[in-house]
mmCIF file of the N, C-alpha and C atoms, coordinates in Angstrom:
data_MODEL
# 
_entry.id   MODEL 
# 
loop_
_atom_site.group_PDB 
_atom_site.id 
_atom_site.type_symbol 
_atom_site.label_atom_id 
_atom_site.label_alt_id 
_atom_site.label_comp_id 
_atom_site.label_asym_id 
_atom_site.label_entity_id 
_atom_site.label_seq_id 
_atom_site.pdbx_PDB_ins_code 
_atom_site.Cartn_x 
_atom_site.Cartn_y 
_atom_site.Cartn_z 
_atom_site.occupancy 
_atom_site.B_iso_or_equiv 
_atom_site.pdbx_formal_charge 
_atom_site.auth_seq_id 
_atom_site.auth_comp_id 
_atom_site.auth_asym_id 
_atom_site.auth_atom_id 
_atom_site.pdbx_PDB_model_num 
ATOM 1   N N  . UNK A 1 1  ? -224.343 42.145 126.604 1.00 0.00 ? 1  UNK A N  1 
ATOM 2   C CA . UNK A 1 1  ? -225.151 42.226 125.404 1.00 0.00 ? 1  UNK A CA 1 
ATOM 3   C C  . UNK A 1 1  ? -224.802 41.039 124.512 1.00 0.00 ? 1  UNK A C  1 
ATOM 4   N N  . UNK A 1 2  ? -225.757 40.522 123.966 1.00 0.00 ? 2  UNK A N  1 
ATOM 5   C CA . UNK A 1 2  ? -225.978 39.587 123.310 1.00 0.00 ? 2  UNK A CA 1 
ATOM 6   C C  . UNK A 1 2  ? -225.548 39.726 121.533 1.00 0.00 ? 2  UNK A C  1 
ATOM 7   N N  . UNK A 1 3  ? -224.713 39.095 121.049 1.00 0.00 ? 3  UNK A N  1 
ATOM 8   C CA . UNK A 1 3  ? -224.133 39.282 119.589 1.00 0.00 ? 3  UNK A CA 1 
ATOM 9   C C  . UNK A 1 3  ? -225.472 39.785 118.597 1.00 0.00 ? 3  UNK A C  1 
ATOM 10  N N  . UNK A 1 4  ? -226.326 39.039 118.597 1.00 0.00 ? 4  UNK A N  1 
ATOM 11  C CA . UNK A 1 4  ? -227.194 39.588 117.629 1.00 0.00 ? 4  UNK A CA 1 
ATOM 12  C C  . UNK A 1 4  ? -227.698 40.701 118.335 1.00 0.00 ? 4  UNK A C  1 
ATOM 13  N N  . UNK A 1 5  ? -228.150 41.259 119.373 1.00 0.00 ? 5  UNK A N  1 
ATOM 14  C CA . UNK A 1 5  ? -228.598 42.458 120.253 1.00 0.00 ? 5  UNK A CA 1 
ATOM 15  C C  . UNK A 1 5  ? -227.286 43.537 119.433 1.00 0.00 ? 5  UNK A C  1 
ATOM 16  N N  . UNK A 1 6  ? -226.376 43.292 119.817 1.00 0.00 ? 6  UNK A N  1 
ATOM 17  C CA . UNK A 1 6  ? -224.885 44.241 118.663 1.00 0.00 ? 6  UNK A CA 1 
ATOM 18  C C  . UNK A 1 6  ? -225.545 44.615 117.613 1.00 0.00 ? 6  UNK A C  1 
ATOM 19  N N  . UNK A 1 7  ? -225.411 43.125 117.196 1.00 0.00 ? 7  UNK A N  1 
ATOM 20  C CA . UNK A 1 7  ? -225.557 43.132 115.238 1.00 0.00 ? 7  UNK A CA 1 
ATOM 21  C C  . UNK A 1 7  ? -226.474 44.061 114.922 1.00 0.00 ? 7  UNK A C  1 
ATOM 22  N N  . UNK A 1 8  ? -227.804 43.620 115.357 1.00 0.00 ? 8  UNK A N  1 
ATOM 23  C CA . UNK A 1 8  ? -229.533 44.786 115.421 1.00 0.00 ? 8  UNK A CA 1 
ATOM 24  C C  . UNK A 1 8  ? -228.798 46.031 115.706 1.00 0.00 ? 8  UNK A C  1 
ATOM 25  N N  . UNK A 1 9  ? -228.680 46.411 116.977 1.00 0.00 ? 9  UNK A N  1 
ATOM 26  C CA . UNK A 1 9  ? -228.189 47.685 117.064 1.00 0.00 ? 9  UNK A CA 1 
ATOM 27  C C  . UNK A 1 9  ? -227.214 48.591 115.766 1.00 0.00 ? 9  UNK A C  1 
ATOM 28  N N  . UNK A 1 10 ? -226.218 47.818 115.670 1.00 0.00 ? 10 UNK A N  1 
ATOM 29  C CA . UNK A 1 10 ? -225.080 48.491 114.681 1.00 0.00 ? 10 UNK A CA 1 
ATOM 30  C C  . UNK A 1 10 ? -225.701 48.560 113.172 1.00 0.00 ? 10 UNK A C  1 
ATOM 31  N N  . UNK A 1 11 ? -226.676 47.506 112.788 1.00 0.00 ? 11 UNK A N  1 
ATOM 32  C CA . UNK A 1 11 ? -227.445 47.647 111.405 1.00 0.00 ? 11 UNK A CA 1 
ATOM 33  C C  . UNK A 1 11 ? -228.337 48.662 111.377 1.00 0.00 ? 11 UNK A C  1 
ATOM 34  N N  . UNK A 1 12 ? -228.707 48.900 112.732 1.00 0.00 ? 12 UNK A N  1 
ATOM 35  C CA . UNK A 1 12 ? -229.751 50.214 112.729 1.00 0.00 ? 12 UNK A CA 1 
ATOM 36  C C  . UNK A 1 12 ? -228.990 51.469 112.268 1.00 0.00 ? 12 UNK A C  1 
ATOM 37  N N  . UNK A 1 13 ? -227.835 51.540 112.571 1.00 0.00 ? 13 UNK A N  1 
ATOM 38  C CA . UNK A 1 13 ? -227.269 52.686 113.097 1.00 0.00 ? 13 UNK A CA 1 
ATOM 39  C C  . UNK A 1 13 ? -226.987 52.896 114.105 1.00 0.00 ? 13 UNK A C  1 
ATOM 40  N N  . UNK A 1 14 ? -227.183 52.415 114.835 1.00 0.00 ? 14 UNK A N  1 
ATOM 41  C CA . UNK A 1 14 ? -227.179 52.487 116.672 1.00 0.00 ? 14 UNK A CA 1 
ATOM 42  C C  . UNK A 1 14 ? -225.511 52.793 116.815 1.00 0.00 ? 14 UNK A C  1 
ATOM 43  N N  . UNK A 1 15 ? -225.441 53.798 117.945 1.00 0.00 ? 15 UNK A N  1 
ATOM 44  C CA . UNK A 1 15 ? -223.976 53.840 118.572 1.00 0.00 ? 15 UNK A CA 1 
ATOM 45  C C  . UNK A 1 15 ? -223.490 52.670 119.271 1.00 0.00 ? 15 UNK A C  1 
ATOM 46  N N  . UNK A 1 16 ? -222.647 51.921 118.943 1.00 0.00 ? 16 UNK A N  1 
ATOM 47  C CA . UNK A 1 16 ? -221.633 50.638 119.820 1.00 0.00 ? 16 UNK A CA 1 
ATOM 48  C C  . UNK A 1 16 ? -220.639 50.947 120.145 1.00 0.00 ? 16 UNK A C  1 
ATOM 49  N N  . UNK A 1 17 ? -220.075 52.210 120.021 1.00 0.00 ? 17 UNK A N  1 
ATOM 50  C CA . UNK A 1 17 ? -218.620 52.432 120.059 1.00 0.00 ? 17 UNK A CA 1 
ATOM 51  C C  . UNK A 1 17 ? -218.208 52.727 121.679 1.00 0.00 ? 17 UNK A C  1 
ATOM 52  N N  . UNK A 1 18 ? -219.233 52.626 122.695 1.00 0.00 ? 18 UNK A N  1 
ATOM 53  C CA . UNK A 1 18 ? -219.278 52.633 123.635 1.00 0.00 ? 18 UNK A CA 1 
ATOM 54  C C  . UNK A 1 18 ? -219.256 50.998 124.471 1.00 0.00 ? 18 UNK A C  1 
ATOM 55  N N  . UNK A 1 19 ? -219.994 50.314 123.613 1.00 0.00 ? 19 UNK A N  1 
ATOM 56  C CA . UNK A 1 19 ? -219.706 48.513 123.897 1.00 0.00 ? 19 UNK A CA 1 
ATOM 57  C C  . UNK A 1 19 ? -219.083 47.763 123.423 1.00 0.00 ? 19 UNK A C  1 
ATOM 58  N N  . UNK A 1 20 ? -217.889 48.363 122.245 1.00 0.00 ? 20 UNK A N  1 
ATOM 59  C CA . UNK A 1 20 ? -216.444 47.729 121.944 1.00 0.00 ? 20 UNK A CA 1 
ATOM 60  C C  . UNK A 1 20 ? -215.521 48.250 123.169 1.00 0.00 ? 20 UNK A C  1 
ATOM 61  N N  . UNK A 1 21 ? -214.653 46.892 123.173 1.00 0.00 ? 21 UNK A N  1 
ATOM 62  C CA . UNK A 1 21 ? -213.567 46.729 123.500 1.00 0.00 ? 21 UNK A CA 1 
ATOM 63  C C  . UNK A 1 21 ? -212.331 47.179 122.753 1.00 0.00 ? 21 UNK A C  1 
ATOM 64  N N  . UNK A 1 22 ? -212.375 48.521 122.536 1.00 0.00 ? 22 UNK A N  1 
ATOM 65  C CA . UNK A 1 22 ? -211.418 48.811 121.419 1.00 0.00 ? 22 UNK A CA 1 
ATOM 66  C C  . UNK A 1 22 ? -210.100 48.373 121.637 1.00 0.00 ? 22 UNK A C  1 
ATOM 67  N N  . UNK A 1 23 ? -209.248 48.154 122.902 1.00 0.00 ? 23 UNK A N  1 
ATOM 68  C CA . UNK A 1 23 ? -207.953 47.771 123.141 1.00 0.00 ? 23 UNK A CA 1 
ATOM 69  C C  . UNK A 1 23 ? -207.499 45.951 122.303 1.00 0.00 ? 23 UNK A C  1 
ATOM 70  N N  . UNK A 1 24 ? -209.062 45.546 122.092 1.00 0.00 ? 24 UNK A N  1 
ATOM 71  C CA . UNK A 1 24 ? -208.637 43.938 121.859 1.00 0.00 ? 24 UNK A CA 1 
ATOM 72  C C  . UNK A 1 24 ? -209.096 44.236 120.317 1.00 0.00 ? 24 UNK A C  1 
ATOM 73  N N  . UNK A 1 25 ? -209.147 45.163 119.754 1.00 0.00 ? 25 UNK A N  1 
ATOM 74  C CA . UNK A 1 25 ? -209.574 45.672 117.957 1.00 0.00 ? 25 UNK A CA 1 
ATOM 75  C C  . UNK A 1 25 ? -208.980 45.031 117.434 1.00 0.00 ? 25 UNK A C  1 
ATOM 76  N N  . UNK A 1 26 ? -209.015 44.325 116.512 1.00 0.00 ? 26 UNK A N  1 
ATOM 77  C CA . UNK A 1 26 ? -207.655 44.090 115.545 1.00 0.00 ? 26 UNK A CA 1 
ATOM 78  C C  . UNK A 1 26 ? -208.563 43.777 113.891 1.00 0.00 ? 26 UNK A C  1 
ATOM 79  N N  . UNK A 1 27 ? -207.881 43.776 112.681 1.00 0.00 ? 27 UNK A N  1 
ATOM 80  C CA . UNK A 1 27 ? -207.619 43.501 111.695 1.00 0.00 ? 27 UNK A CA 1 
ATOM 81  C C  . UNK A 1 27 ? -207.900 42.694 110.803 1.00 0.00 ? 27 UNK A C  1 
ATOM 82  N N  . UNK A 1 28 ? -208.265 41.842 110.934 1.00 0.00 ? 28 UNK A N  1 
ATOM 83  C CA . UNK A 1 28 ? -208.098 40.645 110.517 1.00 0.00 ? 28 UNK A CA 1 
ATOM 84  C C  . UNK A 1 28 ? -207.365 40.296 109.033 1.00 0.00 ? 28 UNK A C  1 
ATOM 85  N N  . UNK A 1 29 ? -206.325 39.884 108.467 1.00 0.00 ? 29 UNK A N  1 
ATOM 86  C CA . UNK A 1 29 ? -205.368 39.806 107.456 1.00 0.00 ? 29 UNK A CA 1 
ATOM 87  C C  . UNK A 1 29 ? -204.893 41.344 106.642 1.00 0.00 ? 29 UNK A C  1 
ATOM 88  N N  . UNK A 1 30 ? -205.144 42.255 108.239 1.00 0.00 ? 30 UNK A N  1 
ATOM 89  C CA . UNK A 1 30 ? -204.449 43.557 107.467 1.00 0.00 ? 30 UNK A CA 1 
ATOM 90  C C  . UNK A 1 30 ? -203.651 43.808 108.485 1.00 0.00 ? 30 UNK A C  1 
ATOM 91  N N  . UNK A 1 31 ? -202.715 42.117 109.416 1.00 0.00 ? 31 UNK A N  1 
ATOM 92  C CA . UNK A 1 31 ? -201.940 42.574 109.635 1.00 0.00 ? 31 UNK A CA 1 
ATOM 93  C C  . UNK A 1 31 ? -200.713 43.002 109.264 1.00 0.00 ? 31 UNK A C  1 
ATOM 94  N N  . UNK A 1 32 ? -199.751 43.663 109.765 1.00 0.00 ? 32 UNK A N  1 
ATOM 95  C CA . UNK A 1 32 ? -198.286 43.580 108.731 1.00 0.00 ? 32 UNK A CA 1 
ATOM 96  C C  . UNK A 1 32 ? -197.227 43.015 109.421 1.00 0.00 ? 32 UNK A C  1 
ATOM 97  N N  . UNK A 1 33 ? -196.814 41.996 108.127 1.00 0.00 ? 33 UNK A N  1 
ATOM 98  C CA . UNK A 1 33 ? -195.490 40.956 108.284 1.00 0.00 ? 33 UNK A CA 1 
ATOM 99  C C  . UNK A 1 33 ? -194.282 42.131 107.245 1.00 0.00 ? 33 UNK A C  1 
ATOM 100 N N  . UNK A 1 34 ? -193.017 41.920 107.857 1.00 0.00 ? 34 UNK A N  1 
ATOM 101 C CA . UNK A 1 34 ? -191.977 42.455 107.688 1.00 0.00 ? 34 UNK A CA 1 
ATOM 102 C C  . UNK A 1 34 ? -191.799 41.578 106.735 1.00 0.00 ? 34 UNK A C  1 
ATOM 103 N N  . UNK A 1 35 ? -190.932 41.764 105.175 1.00 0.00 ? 35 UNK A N  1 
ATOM 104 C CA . UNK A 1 35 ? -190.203 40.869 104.177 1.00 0.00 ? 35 UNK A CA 1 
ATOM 105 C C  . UNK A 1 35 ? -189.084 41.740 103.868 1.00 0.00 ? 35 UNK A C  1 
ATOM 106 N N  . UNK A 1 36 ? -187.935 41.504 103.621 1.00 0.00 ? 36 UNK A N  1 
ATOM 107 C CA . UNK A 1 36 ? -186.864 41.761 102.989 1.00 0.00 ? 36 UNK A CA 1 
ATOM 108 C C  . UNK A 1 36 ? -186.969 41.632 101.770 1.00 0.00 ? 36 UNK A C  1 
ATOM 109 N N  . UNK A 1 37 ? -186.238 42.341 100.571 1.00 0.00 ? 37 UNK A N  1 
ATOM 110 C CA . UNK A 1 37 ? -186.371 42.072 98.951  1.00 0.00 ? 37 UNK A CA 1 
ATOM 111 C C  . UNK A 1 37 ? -185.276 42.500 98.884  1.00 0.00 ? 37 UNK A C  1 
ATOM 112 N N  . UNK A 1 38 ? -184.582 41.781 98.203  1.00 0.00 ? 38 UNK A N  1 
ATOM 113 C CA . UNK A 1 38 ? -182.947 43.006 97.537  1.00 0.00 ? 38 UNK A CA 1 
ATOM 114 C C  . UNK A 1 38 ? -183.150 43.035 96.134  1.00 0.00 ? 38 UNK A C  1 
ATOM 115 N N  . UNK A 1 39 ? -183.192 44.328 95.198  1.00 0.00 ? 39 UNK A N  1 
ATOM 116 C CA . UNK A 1 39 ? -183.204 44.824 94.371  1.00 0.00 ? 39 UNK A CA 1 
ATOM 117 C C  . UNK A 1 39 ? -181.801 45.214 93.602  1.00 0.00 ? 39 UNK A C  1 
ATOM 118 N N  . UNK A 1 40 ? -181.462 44.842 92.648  1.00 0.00 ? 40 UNK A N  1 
ATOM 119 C CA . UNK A 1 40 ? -180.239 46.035 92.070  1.00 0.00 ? 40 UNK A CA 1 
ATOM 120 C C  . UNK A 1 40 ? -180.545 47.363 92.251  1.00 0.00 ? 40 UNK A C  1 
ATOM 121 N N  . UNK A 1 41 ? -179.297 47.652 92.370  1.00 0.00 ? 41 UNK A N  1 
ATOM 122 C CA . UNK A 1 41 ? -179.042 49.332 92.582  1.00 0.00 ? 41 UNK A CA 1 
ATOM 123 C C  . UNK A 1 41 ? -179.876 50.040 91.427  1.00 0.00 ? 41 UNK A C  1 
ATOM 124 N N  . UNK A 1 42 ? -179.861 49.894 90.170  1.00 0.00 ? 42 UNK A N  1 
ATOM 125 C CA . UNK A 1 42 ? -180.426 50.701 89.256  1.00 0.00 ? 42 UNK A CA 1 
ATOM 126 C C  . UNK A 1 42 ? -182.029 50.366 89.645  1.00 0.00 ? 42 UNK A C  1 
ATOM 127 N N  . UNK A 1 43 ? -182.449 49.427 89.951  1.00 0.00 ? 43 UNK A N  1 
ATOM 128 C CA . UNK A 1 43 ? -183.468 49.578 90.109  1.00 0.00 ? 43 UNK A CA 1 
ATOM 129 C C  . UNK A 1 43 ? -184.484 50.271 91.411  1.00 0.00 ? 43 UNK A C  1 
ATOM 130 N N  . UNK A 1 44 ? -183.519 50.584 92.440  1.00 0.00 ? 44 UNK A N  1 
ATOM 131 C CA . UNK A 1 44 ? -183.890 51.323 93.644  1.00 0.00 ? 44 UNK A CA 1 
ATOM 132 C C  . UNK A 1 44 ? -183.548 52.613 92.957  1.00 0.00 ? 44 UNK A C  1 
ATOM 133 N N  . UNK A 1 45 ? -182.608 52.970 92.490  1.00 0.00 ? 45 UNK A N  1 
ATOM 134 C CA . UNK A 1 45 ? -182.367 54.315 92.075  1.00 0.00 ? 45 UNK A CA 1 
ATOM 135 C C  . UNK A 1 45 ? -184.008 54.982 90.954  1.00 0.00 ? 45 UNK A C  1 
ATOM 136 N N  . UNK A 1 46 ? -184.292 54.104 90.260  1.00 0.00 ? 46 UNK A N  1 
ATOM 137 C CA . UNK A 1 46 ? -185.593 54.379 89.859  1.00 0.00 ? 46 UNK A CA 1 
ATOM 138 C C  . UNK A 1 46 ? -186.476 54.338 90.528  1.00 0.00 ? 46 UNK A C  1 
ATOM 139 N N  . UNK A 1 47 ? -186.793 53.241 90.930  1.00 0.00 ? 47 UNK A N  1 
ATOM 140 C CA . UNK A 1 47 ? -187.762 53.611 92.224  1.00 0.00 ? 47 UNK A CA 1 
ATOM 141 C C  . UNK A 1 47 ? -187.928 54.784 93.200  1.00 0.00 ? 47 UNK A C  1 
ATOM 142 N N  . UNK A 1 48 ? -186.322 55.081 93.921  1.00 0.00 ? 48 UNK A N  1 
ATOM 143 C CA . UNK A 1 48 ? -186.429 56.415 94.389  1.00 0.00 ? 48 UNK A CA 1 
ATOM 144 C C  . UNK A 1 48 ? -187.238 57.419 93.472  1.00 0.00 ? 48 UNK A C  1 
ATOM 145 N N  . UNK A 1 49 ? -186.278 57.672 91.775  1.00 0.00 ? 49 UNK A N  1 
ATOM 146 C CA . UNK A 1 49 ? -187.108 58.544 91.161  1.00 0.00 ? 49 UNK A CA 1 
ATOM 147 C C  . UNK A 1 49 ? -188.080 58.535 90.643  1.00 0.00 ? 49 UNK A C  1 
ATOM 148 N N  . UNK A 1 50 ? -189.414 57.423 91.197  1.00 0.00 ? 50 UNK A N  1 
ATOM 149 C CA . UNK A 1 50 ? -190.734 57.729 90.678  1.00 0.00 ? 50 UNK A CA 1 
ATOM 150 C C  . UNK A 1 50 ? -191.412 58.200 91.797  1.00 0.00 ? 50 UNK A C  1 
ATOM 151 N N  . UNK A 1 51 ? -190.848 57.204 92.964  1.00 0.00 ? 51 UNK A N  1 
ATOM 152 C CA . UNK A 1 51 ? -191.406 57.920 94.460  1.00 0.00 ? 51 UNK A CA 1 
ATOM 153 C C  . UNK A 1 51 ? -191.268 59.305 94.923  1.00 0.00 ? 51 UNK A C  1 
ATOM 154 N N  . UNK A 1 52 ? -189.997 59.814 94.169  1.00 0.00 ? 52 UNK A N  1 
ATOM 155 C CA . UNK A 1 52 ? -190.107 61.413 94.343  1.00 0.00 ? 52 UNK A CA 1 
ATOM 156 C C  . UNK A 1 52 ? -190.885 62.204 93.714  1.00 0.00 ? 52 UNK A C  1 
ATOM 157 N N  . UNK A 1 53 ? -190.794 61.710 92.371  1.00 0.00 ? 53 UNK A N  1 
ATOM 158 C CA . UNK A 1 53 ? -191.693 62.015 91.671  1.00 0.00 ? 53 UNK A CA 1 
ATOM 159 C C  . UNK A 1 53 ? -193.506 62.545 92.346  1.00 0.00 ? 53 UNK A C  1 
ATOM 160 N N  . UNK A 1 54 ? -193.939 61.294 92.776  1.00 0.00 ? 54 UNK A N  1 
ATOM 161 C CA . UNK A 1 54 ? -195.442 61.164 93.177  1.00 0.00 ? 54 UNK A CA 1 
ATOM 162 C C  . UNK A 1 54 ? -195.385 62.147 94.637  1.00 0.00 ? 54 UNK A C  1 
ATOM 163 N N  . UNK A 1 55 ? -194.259 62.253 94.931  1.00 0.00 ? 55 UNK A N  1 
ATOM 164 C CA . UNK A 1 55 ? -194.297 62.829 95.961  1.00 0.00 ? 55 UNK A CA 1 
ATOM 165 C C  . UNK A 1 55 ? -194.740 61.638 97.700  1.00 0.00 ? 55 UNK A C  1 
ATOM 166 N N  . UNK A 1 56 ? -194.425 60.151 97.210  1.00 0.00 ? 56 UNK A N  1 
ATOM 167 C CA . UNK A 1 56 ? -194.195 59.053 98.335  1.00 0.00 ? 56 UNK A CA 1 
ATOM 168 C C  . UNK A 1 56 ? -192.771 58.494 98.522  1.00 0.00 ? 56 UNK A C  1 
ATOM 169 N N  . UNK A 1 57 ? -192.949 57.751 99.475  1.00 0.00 ? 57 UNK A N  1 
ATOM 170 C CA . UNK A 1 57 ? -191.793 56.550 100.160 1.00 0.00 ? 57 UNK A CA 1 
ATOM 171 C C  . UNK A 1 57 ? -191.731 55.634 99.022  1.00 0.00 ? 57 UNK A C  1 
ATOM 172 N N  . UNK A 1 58 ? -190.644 55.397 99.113  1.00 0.00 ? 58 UNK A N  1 
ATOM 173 C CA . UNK A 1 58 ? -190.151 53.829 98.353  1.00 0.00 ? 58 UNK A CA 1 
ATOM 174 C C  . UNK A 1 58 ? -191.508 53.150 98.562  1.00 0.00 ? 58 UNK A C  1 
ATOM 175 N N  . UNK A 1 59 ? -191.125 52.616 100.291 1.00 0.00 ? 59 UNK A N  1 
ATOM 176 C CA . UNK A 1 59 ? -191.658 51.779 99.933  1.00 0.00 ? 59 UNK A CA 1 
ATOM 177 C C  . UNK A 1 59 ? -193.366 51.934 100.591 1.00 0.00 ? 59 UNK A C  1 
ATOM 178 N N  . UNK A 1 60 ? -194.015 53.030 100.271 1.00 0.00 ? 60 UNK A N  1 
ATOM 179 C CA . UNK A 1 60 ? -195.306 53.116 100.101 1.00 0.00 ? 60 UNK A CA 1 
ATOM 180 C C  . UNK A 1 60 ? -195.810 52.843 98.278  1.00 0.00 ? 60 UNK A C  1 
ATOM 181 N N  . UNK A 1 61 ? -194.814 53.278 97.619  1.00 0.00 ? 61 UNK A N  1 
ATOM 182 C CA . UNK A 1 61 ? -194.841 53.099 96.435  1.00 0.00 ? 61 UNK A CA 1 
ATOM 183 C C  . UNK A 1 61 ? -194.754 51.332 95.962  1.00 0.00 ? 61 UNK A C  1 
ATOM 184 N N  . UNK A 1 62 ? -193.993 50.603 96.545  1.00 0.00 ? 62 UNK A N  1 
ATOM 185 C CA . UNK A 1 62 ? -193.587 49.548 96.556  1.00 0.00 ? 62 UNK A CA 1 
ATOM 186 C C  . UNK A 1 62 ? -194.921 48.668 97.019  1.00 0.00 ? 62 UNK A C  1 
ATOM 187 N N  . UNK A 1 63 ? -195.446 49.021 98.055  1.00 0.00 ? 63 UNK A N  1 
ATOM 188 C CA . UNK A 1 63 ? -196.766 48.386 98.251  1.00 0.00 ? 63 UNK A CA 1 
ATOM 189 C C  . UNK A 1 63 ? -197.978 48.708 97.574  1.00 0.00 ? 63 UNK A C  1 
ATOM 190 N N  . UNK A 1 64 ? -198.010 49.911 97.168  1.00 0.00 ? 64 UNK A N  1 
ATOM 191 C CA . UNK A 1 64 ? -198.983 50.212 96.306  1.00 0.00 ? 64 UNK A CA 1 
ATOM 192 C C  . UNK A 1 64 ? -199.272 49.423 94.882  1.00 0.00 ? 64 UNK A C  1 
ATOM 193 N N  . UNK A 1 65 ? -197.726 49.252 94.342  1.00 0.00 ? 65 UNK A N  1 
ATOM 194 C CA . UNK A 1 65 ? -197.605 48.445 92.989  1.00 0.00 ? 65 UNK A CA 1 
ATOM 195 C C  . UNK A 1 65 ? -198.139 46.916 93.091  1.00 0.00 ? 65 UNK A C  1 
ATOM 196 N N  . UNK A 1 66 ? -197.611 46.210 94.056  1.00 0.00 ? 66 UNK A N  1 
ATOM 197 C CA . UNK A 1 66 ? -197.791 44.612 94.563  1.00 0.00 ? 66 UNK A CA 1 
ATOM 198 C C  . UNK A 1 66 ? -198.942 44.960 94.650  1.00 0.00 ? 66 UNK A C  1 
ATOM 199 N N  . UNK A 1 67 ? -199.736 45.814 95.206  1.00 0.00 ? 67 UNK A N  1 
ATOM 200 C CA . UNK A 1 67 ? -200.838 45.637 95.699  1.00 0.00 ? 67 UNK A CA 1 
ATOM 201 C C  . UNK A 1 67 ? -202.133 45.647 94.426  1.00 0.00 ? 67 UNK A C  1 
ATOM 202 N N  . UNK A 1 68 ? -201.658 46.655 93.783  1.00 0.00 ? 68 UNK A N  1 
ATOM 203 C CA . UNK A 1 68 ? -202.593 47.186 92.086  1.00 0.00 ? 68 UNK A CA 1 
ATOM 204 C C  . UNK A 1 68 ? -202.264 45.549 91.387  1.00 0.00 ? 68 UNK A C  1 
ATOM 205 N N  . UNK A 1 69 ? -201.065 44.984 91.256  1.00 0.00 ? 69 UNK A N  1 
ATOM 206 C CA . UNK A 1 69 ? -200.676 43.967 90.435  1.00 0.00 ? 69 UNK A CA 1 
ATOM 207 C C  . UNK A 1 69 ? -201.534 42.907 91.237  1.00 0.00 ? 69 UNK A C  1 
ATOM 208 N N  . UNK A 1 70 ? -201.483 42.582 92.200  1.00 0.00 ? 70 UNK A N  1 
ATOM 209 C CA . UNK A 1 70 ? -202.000 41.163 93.067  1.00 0.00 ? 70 UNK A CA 1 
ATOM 210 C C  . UNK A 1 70 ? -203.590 41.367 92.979  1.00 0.00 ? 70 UNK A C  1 
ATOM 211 N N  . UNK A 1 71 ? -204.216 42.562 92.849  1.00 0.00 ? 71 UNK A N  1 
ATOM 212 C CA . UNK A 1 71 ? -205.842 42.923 92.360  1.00 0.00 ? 71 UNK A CA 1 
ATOM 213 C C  . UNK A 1 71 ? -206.091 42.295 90.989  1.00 0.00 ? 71 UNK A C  1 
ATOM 214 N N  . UNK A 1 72 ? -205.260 42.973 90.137  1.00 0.00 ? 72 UNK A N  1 
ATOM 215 C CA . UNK A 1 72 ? -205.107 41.912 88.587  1.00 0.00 ? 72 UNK A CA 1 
ATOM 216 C C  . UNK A 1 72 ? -205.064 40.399 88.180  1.00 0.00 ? 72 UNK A C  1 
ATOM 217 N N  . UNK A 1 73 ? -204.176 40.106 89.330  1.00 0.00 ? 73 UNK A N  1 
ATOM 218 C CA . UNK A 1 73 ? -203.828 38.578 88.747  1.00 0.00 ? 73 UNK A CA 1 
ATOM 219 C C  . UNK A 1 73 ? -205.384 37.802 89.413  1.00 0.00 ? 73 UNK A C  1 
ATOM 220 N N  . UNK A 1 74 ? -205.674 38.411 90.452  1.00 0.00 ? 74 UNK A N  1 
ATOM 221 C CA . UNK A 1 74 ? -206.680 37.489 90.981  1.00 0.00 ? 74 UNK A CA 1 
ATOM 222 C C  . UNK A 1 74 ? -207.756 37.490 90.944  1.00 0.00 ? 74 UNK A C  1 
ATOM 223 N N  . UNK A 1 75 ? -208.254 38.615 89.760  1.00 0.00 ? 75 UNK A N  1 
ATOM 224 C CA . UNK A 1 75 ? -209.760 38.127 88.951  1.00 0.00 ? 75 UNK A CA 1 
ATOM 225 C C  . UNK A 1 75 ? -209.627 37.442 88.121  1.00 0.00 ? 75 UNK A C  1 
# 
């Protein structure tokens, strides 16, 4: 099948999920790179207690913040 033959199809609505290659799927810049950060102690100790708080992980909390802040700076 021909890319625009896809494209038509999938804009219709059409089912493709049968003519992906789901094993070769990927992401594109939502992959994830590992970083290290070292923090002072008082400040992980807070962190723990807001993440308990919300009822998340450090560091789901930790990405969530970078992530709300990096939306801000870049409008």
């Amino acid at each position: 099948m021909k890319a625009r033959e896809f494209d038509t199809r999938f804009d219709e609505g059409g089912d493709v999920s049968g003519i992906v290659d789901w094993s070769k799927a990927r992401r594109p810049n939502l992959e994830t790179r590992r970083v290290n950060v070292g923090f002072p102690a008082w400040v992980v100790e807070e962190l723990d207690q807001e993440a308990q708080r919300l009822g998340v992980t450090r560091q789901a909390l930790i990405k969530f913040w970078i992530s709300q802040r990096l939306e801000t700076v870049a409008d």
